[in-house]
C-alpha positions as CSV (number, residue, x, y, z in Angstrom):
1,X,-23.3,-43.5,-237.4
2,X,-23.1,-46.0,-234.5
3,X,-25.2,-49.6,-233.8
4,X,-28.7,-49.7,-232.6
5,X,-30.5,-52.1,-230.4
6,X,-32.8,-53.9,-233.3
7,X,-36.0,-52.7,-230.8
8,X,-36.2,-51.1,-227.5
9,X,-35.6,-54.3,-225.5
10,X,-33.4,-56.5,-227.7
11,X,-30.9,-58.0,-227.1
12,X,-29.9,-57.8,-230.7
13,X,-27.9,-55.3,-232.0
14,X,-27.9,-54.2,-235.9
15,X,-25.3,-52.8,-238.2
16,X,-24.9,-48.8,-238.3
17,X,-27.3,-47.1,-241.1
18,X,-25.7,-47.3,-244.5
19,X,-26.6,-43.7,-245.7
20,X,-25.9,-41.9,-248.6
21,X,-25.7,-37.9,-248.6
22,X,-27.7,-36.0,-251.2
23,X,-27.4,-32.2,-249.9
24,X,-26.2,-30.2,-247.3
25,X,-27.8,-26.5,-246.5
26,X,-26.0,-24.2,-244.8
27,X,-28.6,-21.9,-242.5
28,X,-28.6,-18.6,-241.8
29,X,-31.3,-16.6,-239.8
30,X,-30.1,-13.6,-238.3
31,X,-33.5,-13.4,-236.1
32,X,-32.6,-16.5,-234.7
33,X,-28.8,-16.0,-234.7
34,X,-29.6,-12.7,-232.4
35,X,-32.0,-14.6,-230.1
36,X,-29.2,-17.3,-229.2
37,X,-26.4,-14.6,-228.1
38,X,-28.7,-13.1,-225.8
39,X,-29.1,-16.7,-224.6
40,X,-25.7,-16.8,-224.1
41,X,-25.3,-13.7,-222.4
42,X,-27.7,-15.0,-220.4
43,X,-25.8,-18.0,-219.3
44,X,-22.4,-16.1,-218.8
45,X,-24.3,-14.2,-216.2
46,X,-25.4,-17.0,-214.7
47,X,-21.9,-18.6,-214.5
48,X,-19.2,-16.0,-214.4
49,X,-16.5,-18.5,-214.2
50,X,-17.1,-20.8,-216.9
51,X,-19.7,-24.0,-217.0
52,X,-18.1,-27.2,-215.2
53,X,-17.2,-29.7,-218.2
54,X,-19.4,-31.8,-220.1
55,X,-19.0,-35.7,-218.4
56,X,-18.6,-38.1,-221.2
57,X,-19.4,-36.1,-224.1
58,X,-17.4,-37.1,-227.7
59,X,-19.3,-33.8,-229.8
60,X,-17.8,-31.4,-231.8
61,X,-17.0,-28.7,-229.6
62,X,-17.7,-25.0,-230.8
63,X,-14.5,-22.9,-230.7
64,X,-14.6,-19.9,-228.0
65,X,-14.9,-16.8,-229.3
66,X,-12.1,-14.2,-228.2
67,X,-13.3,-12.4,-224.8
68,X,-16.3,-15.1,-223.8
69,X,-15.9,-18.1,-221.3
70,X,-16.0,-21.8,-221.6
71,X,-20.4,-22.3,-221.8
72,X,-20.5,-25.4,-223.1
73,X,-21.1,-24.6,-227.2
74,X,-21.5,-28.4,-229.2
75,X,-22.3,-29.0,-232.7
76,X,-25.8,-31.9,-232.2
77,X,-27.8,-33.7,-234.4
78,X,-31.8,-33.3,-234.2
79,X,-33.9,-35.5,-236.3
80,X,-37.3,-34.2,-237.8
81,X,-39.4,-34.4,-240.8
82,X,-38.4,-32.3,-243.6
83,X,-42.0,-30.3,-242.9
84,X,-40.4,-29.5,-239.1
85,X,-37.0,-28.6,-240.7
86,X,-39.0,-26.4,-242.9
87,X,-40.8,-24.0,-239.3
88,X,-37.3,-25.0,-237.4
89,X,-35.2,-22.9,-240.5
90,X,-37.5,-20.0,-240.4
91,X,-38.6,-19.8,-236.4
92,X,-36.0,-22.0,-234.8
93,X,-36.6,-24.6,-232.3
94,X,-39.6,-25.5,-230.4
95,X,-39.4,-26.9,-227.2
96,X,-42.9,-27.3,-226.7
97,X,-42.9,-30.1,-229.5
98,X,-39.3,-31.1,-229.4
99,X,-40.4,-33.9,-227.6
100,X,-43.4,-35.5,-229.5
101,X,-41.4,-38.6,-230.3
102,X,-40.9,-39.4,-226.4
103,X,-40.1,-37.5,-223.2
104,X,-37.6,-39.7,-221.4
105,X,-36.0,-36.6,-219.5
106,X,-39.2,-34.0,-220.1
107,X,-40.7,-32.1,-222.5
108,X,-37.7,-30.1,-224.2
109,X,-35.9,-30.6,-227.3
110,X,-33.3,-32.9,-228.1
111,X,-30.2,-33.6,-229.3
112,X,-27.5,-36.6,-230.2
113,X,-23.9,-36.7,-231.0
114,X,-24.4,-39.3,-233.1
115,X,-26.4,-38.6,-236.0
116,X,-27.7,-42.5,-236.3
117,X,-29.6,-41.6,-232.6
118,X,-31.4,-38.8,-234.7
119,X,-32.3,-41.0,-238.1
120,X,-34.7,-42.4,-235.3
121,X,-36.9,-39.1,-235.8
122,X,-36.0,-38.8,-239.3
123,X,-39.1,-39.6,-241.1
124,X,-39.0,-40.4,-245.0
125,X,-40.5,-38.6,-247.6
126,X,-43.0,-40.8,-249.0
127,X,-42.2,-39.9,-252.6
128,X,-38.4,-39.5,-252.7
129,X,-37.2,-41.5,-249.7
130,X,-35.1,-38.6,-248.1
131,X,-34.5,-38.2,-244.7
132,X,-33.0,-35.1,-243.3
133,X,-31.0,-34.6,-240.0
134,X,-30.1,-31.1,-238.5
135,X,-27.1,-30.2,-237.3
136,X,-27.0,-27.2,-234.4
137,X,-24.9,-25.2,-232.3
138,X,-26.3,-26.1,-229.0
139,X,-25.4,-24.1,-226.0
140,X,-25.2,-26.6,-222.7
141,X,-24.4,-24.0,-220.6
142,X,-24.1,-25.6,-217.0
143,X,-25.9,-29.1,-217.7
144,X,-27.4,-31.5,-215.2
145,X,-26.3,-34.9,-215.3
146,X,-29.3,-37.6,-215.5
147,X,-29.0,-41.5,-214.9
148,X,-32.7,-41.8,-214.8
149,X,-36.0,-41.1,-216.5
150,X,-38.0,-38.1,-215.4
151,X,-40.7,-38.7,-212.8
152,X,-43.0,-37.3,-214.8
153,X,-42.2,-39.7,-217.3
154,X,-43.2,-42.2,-215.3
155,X,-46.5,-40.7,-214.2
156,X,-48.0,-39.6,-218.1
157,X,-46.7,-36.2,-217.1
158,X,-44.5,-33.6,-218.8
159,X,-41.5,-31.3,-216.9
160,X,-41.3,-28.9,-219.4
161,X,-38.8,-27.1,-216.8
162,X,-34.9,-27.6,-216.8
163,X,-34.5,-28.3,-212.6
164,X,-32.4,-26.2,-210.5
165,X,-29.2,-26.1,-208.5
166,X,-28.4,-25.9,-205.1
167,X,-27.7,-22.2,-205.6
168,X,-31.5,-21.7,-206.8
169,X,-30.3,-21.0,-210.3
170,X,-31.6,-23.3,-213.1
171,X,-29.5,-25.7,-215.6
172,X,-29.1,-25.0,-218.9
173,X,-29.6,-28.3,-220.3
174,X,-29.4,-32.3,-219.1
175,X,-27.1,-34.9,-220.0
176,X,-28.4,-37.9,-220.2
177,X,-25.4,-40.8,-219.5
178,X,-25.2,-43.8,-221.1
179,X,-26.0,-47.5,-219.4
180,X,-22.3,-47.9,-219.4
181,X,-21.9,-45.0,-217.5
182,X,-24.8,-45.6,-214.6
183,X,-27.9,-44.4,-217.5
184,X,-30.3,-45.9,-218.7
185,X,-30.0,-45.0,-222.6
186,X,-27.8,-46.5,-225.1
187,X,-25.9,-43.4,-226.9
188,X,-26.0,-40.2,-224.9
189,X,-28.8,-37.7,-225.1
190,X,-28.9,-33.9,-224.4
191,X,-32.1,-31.6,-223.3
192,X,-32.7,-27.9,-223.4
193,X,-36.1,-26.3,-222.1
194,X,-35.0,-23.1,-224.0
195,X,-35.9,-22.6,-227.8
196,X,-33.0,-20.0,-228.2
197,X,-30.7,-22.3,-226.5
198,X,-29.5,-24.3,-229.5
199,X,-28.9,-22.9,-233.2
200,X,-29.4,-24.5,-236.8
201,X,-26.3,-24.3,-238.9
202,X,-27.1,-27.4,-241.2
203,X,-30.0,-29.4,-242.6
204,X,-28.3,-32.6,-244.3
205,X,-30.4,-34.5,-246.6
206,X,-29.5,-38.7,-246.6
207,X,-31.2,-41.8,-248.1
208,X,-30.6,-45.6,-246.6
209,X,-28.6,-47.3,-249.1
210,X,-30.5,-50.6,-250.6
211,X,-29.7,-53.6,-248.3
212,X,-29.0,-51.4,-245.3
213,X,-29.4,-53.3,-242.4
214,X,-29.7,-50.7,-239.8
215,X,-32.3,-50.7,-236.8
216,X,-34.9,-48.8,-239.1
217,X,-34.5,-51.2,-241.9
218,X,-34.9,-54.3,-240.4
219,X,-37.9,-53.7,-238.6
């Protein structure tokens, strides 16, 4: 959990969420489990001698397993209703709506390494209050670095796309850097254009304490 700007243009900046923890699921879905080692047998052909390194990234990285190459692997957060969390358990992630709360970098799902950049998209259950945040294995694979919106974002349109290298090949993923790295986001943002790219390992169920004084509590 990190500070937020109080709105999208202030200049005021609020106190990180004060959260409390009610569950954590562990998930497992073979189906989907399958589907993301073919995606990263997929990116190992791509990129036979590894993925060049992450810029700026502070994640959780995956271990490597014995006999595979450096691809990129990072436990991210991903915040959703709990009805999304629900379809995202049982079919995985969908790229196609991963970006209904905003398409900065195009229409792909994202992902934070900070989890209070995903209580943005963590919508409350009316009744009990609950948020829920996921936590995935994403695979980054060879990821683009990005400083700016996408054009389309500009012009009402959608890339749902990853763009490519030099070599004709396409990225994996983006990386979206911060303002204080040359961006033009706060906290650092990652895309993939792939639903099999990134895999759900956690849901974690959280409340806002009372008197939290976070960006989504003082608005």
């Amino acid at each position: 959990m990190t500070s937020h700007r109080k709105g999208l243009r202030s200049d005021v900046w609020c106190k990180p969420p004060a959260v409390e923890i009610t569950a954590i699921f562990e998930v497992v879905n073979p189906t989907m489990l399958a589907k993301y080692k073919t995606a990263r047998r997929e990116v190992r052909e791509r990129s036979w001698d590894g993925c060049t390194p992450v810029q700026n990234i502070t994640a959780m990285k995956c271990d490597v397993e014995d006999g595979h190459i450096e691809l990129n692997e990072y436990l991210l957060f991903h915040g959703c209703s709990s009805e999304a969390a629900t379809k995202i358990k049982e079919q995985g992630f969908d790229a196609q709506r991963g970006a209904e709360g905003g398409a900065m970098f195009g229409q792909g799902t994202y992902f934070a390494q900070n989890a209070s950049k995903s209580d943005f998209y963590a919508f409350p259950d009316y009744f009990t209050s609950e948020r829920c945040v996921l936590v995935a294995r994403v695979l980054l694979g060879e990821s683009k670095v990005v400083t700016t919106a996408s054009p389309a974002f500009h012009q009402g349109e959608s890339r749902s796309r990853a763009p490519e290298r030099e070599n004709g090949q396409p990225y994996d993923s983006l990386s979206a850097q911060t303002r204080a790295q040359g961006g033009s986001v706060d906290h650092m943002e990652f895309v993939i254009f792939k639903d099999q790219m990134a895999l759900l390992q956690y849901v974690i169920h959280y409340r806002h304490k009372r008197g939290c004084t976070c960006h989504t509590c003082s608005t």
